[in-house]
C-alpha positions in Angstrom: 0.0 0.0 0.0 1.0 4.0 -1.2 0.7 5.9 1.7 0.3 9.4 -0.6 -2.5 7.7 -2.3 -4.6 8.9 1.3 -3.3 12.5 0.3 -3.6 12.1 -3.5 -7.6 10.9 -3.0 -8.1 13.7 -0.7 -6.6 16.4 -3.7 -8.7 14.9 -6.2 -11.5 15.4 -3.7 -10.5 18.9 -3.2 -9.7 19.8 -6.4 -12.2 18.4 -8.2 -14.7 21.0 -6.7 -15.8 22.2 -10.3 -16.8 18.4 -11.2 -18.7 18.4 -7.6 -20.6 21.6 -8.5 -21.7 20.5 -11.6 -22.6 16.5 -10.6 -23.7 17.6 -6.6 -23.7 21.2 -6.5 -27.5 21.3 -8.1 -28.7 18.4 -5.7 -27.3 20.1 -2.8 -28.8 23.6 -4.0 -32.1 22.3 -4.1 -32.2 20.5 -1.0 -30.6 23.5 1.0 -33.2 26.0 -0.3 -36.2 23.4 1.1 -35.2 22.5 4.7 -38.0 22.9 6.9 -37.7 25.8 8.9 -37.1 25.5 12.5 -36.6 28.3 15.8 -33.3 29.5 16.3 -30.4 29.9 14.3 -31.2 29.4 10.6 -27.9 29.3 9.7 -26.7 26.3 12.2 -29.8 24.4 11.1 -29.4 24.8 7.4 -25.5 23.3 8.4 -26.6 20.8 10.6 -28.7 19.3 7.4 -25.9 19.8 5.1 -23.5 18.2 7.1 -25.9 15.1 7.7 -26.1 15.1 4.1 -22.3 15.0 3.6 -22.0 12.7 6.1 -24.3 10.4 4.2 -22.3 10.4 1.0 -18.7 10.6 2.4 -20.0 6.9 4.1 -21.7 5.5 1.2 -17.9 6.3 -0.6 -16.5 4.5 2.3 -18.7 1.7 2.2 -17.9 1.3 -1.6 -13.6 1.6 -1.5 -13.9 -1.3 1.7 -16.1 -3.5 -0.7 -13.9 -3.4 -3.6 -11.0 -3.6 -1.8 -12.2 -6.2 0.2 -13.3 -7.8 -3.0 -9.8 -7.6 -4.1 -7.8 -9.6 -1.6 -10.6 -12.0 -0.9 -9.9 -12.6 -4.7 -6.1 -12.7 -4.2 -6.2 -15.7 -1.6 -9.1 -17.6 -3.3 -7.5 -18.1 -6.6 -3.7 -17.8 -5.2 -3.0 -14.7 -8.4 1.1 -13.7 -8.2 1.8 -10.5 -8.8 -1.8 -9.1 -9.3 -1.4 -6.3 -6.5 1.3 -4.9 -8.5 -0.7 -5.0 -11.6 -3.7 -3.8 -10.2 -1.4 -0.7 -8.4 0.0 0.0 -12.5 -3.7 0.4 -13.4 -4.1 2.7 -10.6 -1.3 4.6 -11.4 -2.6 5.4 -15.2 -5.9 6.3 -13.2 -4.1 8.8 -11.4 -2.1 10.3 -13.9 -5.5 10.5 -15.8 -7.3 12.1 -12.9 -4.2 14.5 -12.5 -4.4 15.7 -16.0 -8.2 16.4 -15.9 -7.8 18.4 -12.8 -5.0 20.0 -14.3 -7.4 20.8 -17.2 -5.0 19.3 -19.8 -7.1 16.4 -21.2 -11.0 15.3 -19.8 -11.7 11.8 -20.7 -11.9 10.8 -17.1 -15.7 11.7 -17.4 -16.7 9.3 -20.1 -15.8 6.6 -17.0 -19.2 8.0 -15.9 -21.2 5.8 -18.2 -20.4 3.0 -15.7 -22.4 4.2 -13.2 -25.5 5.1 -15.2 -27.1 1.8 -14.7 -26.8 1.7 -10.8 -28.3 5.3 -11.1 -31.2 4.4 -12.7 -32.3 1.8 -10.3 -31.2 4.0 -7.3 -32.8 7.5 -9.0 -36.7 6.6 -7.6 -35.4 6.3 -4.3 -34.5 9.6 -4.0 -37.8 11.1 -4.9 -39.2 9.1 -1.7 -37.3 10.5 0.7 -38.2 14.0 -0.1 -39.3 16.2 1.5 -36.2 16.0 3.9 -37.8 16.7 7.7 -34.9 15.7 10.0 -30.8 14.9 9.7 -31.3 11.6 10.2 -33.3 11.7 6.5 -30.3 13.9 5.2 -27.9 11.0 6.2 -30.1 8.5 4.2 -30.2 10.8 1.4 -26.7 11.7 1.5 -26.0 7.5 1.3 -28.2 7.3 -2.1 -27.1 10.3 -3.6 -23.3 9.1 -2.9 -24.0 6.6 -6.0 -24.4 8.9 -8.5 -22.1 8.5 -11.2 -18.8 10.6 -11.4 -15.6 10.0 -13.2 -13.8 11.1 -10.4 -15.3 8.8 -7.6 -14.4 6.0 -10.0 -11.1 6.9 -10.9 -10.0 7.3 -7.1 -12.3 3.6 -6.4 -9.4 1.8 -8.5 -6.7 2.9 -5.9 -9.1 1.3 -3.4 -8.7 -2.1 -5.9 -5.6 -1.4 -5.7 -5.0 -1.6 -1.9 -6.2 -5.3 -1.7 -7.7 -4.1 1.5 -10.9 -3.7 2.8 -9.3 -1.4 6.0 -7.4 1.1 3.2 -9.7 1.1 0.3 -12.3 2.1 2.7 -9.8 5.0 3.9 -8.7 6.1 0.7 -12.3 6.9 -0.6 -13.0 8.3 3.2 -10.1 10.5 2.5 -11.7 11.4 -0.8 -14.8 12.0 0.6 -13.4 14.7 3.3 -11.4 16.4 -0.3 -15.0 16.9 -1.9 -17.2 18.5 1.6 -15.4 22.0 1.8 -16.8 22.6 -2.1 -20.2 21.1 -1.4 -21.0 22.7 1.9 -20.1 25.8 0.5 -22.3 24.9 -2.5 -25.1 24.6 0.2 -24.1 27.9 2.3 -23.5 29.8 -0.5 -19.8 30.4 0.1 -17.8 31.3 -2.7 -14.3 31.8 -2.0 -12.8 28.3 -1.4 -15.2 27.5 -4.8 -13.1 30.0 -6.7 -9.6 29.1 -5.0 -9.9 26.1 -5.7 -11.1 26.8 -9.6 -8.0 29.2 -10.4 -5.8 27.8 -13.1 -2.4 27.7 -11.6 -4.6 25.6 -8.8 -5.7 23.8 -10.7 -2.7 23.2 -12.5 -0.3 22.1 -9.6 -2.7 20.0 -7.8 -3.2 18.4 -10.9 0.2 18.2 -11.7 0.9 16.5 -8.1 -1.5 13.6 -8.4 0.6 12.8 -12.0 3.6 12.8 -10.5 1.6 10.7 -7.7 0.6 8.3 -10.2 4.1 8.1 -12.6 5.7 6.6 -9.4 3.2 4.4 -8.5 3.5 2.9 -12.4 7.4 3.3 -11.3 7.2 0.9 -8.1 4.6 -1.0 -9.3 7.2 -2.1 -12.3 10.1 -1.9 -10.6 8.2 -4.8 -8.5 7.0 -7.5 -11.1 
């Protein structure tokens, strides 16, 4: 296991904040401008639901990097596979650089890996309409859970470094990690706050971050070859 790769999902989380706002940031809009109203603070109640929300999706993330890494070594030791972590980690690394490069700006295929998910979505899409209006946090959670499957390039890219761990305990981390990259764009999606949005947008941003996960993923392909 890649340490960085905790700190790489967590940049693509971060820095993918203009991917967020267009997949999330019209969801989370819509659902912060119909909370019920409630005494007190308005502005500590509208958090508390976008935080449950959050909450929500950053464990439905969680719940789908342990599966697939789970999936992974559970794989290893039932068919005995040499070498497939490293081969697995190579794919990962190509993922990366790929990622990298559309955060940098430089090249955007990563979203076509959004057709994946489509199918999933469309079972999962009704479910969402039952559980609105949202009353209570606890509802927001739930929500937050469904809405965590919607398909995005990004959540899929980072979900092969999970593969790659051939863990259940670190692929659940690294898309946790990923998870707590992508809530300082959507909460201030939710509250209305700008400046991290447009921080985190500028080019030469942009550009290094990006720039960071590719050099992230080149030594990952490095190691991982170095290795087989």
């Amino acid at each position: 296991m890649i340490e960085y790769n905790y700190l790489g999902a967590f940049v693509v989380g971060l820095m993918g904040a203009a991917h967020c706002f267009g997949m999330c940031g019209g969801l989370i809009g819509a659902f912060s401008t119909n909370l019920p109203q409630r005494p007190g603070n308005q502005l500590a109640n509208q958090l508390s639901f976008l935080l449950s929300y959050n909450l929500g999706r950053v464990i439905s993330y969680t719940i789908a990097g342990a599966l697939v890494g789970g999936s992974t070594a559970a794989l290893g030791h039932m068919f005995a596979i040499d070498n497939y972590l490293l081969y697995l980690r190579f794919f990962a690394g190509i993922m990366m650089v790929l990622t990298g490069l559309y955060i940098a700006q430089i090249w955007f295929g990563i979203v076509y890996i959004e057709t994946i998910g489509k199918g999933l979505w469309k079972l999962l899409h009704p479910l969402t309409k039952r559980l609105l209006p949202i009353k209570h946090p606890s509802q927001a959670v739930i929500a937050g859970m469904v809405w965590g499957w919607l398909p995005c390039g990004l959540v899929y890219s980072t979900l092969t470094w999970s593969v790659a761990s051939g863990s259940a305990l670190d692929g659940g981390l690294i898309m946790f990690a990923f998870g707590l990259g992508t809530l300082p764009a959507l909460l201030s999606a939710g509250l209305a706050a700008k400046k991290l949005a447009s921080w985190v947008q500028k080019k030469a941003v942009r550009l290094l971050s990006g720039l960071l996960l590719v050099s992230f993923g080149l030594q990952t392909i490095y190691v991982a070859i170095q290795q087989l």
